[in-house]
C-alpha positions in Angstrom: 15.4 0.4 14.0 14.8 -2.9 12.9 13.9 -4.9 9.8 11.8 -7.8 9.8 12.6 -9.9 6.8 9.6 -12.4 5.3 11.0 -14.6 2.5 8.7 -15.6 -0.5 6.2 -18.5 -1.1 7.6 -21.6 -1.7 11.0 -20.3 0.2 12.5 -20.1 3.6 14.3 -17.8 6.1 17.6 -19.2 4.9 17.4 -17.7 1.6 17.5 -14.4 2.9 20.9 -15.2 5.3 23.0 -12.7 2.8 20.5 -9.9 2.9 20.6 -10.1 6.3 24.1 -10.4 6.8 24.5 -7.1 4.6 21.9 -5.5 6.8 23.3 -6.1 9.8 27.1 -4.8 8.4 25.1 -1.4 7.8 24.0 -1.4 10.9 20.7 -2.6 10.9 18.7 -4.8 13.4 16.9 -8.0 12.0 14.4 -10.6 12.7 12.8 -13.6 10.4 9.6 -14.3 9.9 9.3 -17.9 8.5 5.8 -19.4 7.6 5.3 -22.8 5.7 1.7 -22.0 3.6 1.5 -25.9 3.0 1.1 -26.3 6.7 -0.6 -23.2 8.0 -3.9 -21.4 7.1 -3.3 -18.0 5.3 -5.5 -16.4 8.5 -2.9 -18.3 10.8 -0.1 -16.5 9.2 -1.4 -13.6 9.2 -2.7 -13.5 12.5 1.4 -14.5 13.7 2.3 -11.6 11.6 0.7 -9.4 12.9 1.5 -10.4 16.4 4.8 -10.3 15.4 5.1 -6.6 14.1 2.7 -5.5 17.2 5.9 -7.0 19.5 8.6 -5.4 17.4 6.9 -1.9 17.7 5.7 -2.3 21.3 10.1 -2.9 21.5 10.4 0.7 20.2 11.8 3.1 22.1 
């Protein structure tokens, strides 16, 4: 399985690196998902998003 981590507004992939690094000790697969809202369009993320999660389950076994 795998867990695709989205930080907050106003933050980036790098302040999840410990959550990550505590996933992937347990066993876990991950990916980021980074997004700057000051220089995309909400719809823009959102369409990446969900391009994103289509390609992570079309990876499923």
């Amino acid at each position: 399985m795998k867990v695709l981590l989205i930080h907050g507004l106003s933050r980036t992939p790098f302040s999840l690196l410990t959550l990550e690094r505590r996933l992937q000790q347990a066993g876990w697969a991950t990916e980021h998902f980074g997004y700057a809202a000051v220089l995309e369009s909400y719809d823009r993320i959102v369409e990446r998003l969900r391009t994103r999660l289509q390609a992570i389950s079309d990876q499923s076994p």
